[in-house]
N, C-alpha and C positions, 0 to 999 in steps of 0.2 A: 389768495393770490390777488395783487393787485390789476384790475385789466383800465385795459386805454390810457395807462398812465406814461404822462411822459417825463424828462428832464428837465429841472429847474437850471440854469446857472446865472448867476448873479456878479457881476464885475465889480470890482471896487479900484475907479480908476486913479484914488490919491494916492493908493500905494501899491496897484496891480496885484492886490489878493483874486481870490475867486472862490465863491461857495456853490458847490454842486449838489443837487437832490434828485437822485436819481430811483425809480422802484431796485427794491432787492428781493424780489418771494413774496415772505408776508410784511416786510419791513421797509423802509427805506434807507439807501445809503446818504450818507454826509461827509462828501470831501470836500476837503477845504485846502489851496493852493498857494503858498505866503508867496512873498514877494521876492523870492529867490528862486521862486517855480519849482519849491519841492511841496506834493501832493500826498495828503494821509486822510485814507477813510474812514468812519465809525459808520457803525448802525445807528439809526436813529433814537433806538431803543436803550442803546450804549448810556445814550447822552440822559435819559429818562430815570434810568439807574444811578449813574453814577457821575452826572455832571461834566462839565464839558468847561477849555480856558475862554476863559475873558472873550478875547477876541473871536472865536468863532461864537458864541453867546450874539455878543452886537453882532456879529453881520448877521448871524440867522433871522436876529428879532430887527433888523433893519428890512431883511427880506420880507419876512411877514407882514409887514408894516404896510412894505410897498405894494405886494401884491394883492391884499386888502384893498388897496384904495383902489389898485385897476380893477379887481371884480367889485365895488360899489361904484364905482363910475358906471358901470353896466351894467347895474340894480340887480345884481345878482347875490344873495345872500352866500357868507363864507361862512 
């Protein structure tokens, strides 16, 4: 079980996508919301197995990215 965990959502305002990480039990969900505001979720696990399109790939590793850098701005090891 994950505990104290909460929701990632990450905007992408060039074309109004949105990726969502949210806990699921033991896993995490990954939705991701294109720009016509239609919404599909995997497990994280999903993606681990058997790979995941292009576009949700870049923004997840865009997300990582970012919030990498806000927990080393406040020397917190990720």
């Amino acid at each position: 079980m994950l505990s104290d965990a909460c929701a990632l959502q990450v905007n992408f305002f060039e074309d109004h996508t949105k990726v969502v990480l949210s806990p699921d039990g033991q896993d995490y969900l990954v939705t991701y919301i294109n720009s016509q505001r239609q919404a599909v979720s995997y497990r994280l696990l999903q993606f681990r197995h058997f790979g995941c399109h292009a576009d949700i790939a870049q923004r997840l590793a865009y997300a990582r990215r970012e919030l990498e850098n806000i927990i080393n701005v406040t020397g917190q090891a990720v």
